[in-house]
C-alpha positions in Angstrom: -68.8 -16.0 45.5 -68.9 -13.6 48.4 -64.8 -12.6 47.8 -66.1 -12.1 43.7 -68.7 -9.5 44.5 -66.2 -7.6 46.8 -63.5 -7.3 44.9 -65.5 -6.5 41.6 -67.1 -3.9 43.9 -63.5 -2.6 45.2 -62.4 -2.7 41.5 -65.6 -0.1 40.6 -65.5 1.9 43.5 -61.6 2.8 43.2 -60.8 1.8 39.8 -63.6 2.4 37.6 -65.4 5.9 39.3 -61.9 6.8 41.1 -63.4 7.3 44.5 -60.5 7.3 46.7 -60.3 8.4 50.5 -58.2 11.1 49.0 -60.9 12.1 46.3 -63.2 11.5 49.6 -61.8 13.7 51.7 -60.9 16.7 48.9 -63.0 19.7 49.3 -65.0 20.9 46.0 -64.4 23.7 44.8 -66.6 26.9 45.2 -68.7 27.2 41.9 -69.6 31.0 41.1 -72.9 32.6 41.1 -72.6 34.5 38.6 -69.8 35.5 36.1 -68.4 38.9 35.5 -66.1 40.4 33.3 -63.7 42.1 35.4 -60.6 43.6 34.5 -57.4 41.2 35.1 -53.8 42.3 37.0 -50.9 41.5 34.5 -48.3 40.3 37.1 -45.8 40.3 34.7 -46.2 44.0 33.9 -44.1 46.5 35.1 -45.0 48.3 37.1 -48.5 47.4 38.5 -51.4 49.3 38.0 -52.0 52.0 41.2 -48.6 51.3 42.2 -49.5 47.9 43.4 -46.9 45.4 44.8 -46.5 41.8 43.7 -48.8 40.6 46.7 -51.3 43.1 46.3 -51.7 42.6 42.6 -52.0 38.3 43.4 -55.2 39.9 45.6 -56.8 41.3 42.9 -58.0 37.7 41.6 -58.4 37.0 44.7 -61.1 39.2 45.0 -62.5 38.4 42.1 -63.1 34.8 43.5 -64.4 35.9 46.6 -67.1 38.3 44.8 -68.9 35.8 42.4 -68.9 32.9 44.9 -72.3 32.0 45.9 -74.0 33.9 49.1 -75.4 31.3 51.5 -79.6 31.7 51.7 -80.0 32.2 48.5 -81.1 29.3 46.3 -82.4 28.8 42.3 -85.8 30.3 42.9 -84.8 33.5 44.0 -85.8 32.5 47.5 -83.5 33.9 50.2 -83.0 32.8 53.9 -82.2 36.7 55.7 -80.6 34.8 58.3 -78.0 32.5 56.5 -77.5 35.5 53.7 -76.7 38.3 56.7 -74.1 35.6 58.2 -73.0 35.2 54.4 -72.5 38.6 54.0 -70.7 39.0 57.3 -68.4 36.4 56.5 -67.1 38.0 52.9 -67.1 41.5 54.6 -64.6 39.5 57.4 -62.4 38.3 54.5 -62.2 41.5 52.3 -60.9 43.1 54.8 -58.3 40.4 55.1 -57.1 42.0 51.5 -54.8 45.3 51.1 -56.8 48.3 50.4 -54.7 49.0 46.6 -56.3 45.9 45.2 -60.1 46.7 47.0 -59.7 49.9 45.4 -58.4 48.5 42.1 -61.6 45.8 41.9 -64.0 48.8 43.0 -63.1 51.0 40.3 -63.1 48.5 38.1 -66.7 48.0 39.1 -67.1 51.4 38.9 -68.0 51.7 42.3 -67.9 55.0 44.7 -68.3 54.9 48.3 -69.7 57.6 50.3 -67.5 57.4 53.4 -69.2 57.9 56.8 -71.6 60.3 57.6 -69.2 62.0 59.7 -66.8 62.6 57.2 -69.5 64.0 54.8 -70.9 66.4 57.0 -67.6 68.6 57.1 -68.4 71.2 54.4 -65.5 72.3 52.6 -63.3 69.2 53.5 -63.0 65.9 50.8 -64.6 63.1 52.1 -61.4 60.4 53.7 -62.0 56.9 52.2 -61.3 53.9 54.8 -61.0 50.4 54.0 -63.8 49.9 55.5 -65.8 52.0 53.1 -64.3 49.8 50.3 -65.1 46.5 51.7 -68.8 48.0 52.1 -69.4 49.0 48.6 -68.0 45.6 47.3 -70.3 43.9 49.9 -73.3 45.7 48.7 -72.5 45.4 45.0 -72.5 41.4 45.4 -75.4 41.6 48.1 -77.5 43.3 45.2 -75.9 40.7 42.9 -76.6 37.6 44.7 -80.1 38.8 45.3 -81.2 39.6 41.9 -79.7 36.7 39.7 -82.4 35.5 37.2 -84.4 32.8 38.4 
């Protein structure tokens, strides 16, 4: 009886609700917190938009991923843990700034997003302001900060 039950149980387990140590072990994927409409890279078009290579315009929905995957600290009821969410927000600054700056620029004017630069740079009267990468990466951040932070509850 006792050999019955297990393999009738091995039979469900593996058989019936596919739970493998493969399935097991398999990471899930990310699910977005929101969805946006952004505009797509056609990577069979010639030639890229801003003069984008074949890598950098593969980064583009790369960065789309990265932007409407869930903060950590935020939850369903609008509730937000400052500590988890800063070392969220820390953590997709770290990998935007893994990208090329063609496809952060791309994805920000798409968004229609302007940085302002440092504060440096816009004290020079007379001079135009000199966009880093950095700058980029900082309005994207803040775009999904504000994002993540005010999803309907």
């Amino acid at each position: 009886m006792h050999c019955i039950l297990g393999g009738l149980a091995e039979t469900h387990f593996r058989h019936t609700l596919v739970l493998t140590t493969a399935s097991a072990n398999s990471k899930n994927p990310d699910q977005p917190a929101f969805s946006h409409k952004f505009c797509q890279v056609d990577l069979e078009q010639n030639p890229l938009p801003d003069e984008m290579s074949l890598k950098e315009g593969k980064q583009v929905a790369s960065i789309h991923t990265l932007l409407t995957t869930a903060l950590a600290g935020t939850d369903e009821n609008g509730q937000i843990d400052q500590e988890a969410f800063q070392i969220s927000v820390k953590e997709l600054s770290k990998r935007l700034s893994g990208k090329n700056t063609k496809p952060l620029v791309f994805v920000s004017h798409d968004l229609k997003l302007q940085p302002q630069g440092s504060v440096k740079e816009r004290c020079l009267p007379g001079k135009p302001v000199r966009l880093y990468k950095k700058d980029w990466v900082d309005a994207l951040v803040e775009w999904v900060s504000t994002k993540s932070s005010s999803r309907p509850h």
